[in-house]
N, C-alpha and C positions, 0 to 999 in steps of 0.2 A: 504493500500500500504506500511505505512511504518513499517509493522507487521511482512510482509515479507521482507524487508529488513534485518530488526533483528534475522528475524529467519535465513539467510542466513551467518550473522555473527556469530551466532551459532554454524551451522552449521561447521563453522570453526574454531572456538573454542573448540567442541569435536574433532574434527581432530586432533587438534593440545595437546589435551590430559590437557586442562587448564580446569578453569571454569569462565571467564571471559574477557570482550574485552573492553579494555581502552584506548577512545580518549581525546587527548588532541586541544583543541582548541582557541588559541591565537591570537590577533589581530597581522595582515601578516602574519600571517601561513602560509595561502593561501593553508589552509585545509575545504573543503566543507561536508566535511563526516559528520560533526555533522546537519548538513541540510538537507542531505541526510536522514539522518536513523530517526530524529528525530522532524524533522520541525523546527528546531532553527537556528534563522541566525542571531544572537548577536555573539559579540567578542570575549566573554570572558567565556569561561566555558570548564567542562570535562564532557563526556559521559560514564557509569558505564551500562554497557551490561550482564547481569548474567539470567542463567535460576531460580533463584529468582525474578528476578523481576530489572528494567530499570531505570537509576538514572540520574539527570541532575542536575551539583554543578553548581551556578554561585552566582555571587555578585548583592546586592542590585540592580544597574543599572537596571538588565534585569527581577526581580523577576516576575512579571508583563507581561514580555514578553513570559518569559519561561512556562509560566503557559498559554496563550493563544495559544503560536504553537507546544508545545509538551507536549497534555495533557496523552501520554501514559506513560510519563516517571515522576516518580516519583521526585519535585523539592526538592532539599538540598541547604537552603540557606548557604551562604557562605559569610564572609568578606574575601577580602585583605591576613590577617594575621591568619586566621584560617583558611582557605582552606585544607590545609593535616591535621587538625585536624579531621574535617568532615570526610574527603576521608577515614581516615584511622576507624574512628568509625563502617565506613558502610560495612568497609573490614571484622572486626572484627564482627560483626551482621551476616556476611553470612559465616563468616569461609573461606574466599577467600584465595586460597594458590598458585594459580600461573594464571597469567593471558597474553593473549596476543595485542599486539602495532603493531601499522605498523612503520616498524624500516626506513620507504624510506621518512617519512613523521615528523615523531615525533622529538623532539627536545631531544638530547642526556642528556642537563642538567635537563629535566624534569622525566624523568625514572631516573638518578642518586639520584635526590632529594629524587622521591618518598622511592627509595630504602634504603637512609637515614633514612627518617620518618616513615617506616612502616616496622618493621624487619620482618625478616622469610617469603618474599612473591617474588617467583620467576620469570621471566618472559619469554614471547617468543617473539623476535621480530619475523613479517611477513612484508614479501615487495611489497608493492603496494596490501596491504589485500584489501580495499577499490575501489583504481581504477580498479581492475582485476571483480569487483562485479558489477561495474559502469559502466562498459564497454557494458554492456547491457541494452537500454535502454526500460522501458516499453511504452505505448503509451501515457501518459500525458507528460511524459520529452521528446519525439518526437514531439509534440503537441506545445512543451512549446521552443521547440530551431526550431522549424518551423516557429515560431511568432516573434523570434528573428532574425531569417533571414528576413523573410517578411519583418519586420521594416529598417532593413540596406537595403535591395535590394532598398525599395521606398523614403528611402534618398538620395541613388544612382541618381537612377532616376532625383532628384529633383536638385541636385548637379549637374548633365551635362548640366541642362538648360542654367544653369548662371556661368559658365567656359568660361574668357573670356582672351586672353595672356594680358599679364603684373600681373596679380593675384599671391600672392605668395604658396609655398607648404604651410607654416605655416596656413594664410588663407586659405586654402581650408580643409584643416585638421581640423581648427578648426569649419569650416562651418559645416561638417560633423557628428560632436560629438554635436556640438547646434540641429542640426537638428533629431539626437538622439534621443535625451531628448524630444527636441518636439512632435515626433512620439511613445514615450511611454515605451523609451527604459531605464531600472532600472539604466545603465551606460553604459562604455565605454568597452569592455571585453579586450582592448587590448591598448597600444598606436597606434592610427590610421598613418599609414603610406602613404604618400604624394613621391613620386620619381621622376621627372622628368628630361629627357635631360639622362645626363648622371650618376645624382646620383641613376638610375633607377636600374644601376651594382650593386649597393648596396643593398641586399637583405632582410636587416633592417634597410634600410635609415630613418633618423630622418626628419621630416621635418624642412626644414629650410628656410632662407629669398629668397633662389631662386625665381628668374620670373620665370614663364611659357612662353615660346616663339613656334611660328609657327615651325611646322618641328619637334617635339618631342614626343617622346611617353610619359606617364604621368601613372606610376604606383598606383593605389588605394588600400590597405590594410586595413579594417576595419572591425569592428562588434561591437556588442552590448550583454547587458543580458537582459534579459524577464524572471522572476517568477524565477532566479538563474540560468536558461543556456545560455549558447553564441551561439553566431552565431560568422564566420569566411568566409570572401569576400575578392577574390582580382580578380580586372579587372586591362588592362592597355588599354588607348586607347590615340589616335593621336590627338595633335593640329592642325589642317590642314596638306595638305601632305605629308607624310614621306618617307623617302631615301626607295630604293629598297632592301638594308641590312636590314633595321628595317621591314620593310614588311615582308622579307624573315623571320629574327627572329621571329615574330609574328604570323605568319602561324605554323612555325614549333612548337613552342608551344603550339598553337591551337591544332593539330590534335594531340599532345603526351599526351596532358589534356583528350582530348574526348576517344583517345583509355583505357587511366583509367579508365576513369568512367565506359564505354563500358565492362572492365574487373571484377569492382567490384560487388563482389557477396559472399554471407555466402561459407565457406569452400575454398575459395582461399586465399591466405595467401599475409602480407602484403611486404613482402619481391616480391612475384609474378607481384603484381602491379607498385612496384618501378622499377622491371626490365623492363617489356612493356614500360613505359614511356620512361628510361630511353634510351633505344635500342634503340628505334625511334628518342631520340634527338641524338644520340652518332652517329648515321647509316646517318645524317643530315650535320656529321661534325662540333657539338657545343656540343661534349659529355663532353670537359673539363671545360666548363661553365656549367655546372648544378652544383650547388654548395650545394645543401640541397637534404634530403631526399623528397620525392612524397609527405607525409601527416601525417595526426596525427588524433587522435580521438578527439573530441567537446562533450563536454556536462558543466555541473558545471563546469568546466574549458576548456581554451579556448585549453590546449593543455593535453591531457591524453589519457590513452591508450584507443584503438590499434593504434599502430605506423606503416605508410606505409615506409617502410623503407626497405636497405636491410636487415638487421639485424632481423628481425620480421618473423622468420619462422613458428608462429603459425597461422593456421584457421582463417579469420574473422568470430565473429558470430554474425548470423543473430541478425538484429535490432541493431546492432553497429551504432554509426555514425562518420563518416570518413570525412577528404579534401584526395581533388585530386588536387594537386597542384604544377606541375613544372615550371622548367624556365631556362631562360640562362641569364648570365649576365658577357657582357664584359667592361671591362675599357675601357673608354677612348669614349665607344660608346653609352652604356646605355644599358635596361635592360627590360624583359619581364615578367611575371607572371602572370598565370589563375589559379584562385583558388573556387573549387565547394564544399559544404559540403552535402554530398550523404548520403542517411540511407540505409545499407548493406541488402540485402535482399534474400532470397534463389533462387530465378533464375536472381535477376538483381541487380539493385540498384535504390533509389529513390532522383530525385536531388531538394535539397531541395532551390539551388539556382538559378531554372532553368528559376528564370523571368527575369535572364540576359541575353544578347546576349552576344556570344563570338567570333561572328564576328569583326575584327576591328571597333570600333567604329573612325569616323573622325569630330572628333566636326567643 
């Protein structure tokens, strides 16, 4: 699997007229590529991609590591203080004269460096070379952010049991990410989001020391990673009764959420889906409360391409995985959001978060 990956990046590499593709990979990068292509999920290294042959620098820390999850790539030990020393030895061993970076990703001081320490070696930024590649997943990373949903859906689950008013966001939040962990989740893919009452208008609401009280809607925002992909869930559902405006909002969202999903399919584009949504909340008379784009892509990161958005006039393709995700959110009143994470498929789409209801829940 990860053979083709590489050849793929090659691929790109001819195109772009170089003979080599270099990632850099730093602890908060918050660059999965080197895990992607190579099986490595330590901190701290660079990936050297060349039709010679596949390289992997890192430090002492990971030698060990490196060597057990990417035995395709050839390891280059490395210190601290001799890292461009190496880099540049293996430049000169292949006669490497111009290579290409993803310029949307890579850190501006790390290409100036290398350009420093290694003369006469020219470069091509590409943008988003990686997530445009990623964007397509095969059937173990479908497999693998399936298991990752599963796990959030049945914390879900276990979390409405024991929802009870006076409970804070903060607590509930944090019950959420324990229960996580407990169900086998590698971490948190996101800050879990807890909304209730009125900070529900808040569309990245923190949680905070708020009570939960009867008569509220109570927004849920959470996921998790499995084997390095995320899952991405948001229900909102009622403390006991809610006003007939909250109802109203809550339907009207419902049916904008379903007719997405209903739309998505390989070859419609994701600009196409955010307008369906959109129309149907605007046509409701709450078009100036939808305050985000419809969706985003899920995989290695919780948010990558393809983007459902207006902006995104290219094809979904098949085997993408997408949210479908609107809402409305007013001040002063509170706030709604149904969020699906669907895999794109040629006549439909497959919902991978389909063991929710999205019927009002009224605990």
């Amino acid at each position: 699997m990860k053979k083709k990956r590489v050849e793929r990046i090659l691929t790109e590499v001819r195109d772009a007229g170089a003979d080599a593709f270099l990632l850099f990979n730093h602890e908060l990068s918050g660059q999965p590529g080197t895990r992607y292509l190579s099986g490595f999920s330590g901190t701290e290294s660079v990936l050297l991609i060349t039709e010679k042959g596949n390289f992997i620098f890192t430090d002492g820390r990971y030698f060990s590591q490196a060597r057990e999850e990417c035995p395709d790539f050839e390891l280059v030990p490395t210190g601290r203080t001799l890292f461009w020393e190496e880099l540049e030895k293996v430049f000169r061993m292949l006669d490497l004269k111009k290579f290409v970076f993803d310029q949307s990703r890579t850190n501006y001081g790390a290409i100036s460096k290398l350009g420093e320490k290694i003369k006469g070696v020219s470069v091509v930024g590409s943008e988003n070379i990686l997530q445009k590649i990623r964007a397509v997943k095969d059937e173990r990373e479908i497999t693998d952010i399936q298991r990752a949903a599963d796990i959030a859906i049945s914390v879900f689950k276990k979390l409405m049991l024991g929802i009870r008013e006076g409970a804070t966001e903060k607590e509930l939040a944090w019950r959420i990410e324990v229960l996580m962990r407990e169900n086998g989740a590698e971490k948190i893919s996101f800050d879990t989001i807890v909304a209730s009452g009125s900070n529900g208008a808040k569309p990245h609401a923190k949680p905070s020391d708020k009570k939960i009280v009867k008569g509220e809607l109570i927004t849920f925002d959470f996921g998790c990673f499995y084997n390095g992909y995320a899952s991405d869930i948001t229900r909102t559902v009622a403390l006991g009764p809610v006003s007939d405006k909250l109802a109203e909002i809550y339907e009207t969202v419902r049916i904008a959420q379903e007719l997405g999903c209903e739309a998505a399919k390989a070859g419609v584009t994701g600009s196409e889906i955010d307008k369906i949504c959109r129309d149907y909340i605007s046509g409701s008379g709450y078009g100036e409360y939808f305050l985000h784009g419809t969706g985003h892509g899920v995989g290695m990161e919780v948010h990558e391409l393809p983007y459902v958005s207006a902006s995104n006039k290219e094809p979904l393709p098949e085997n993408s995985v997408i949210t479908v995700e609107p809402g409305i959110y007013i001040e002063g009143i509170g706030g709604v959001r149904i969020e699906d994470t669907v895999v794109v498929k040629k006549d439909g789409s497959i919902n991978m978060s389909g063991g929710l209801s999205k019927e009002l829940v009224i605990l």
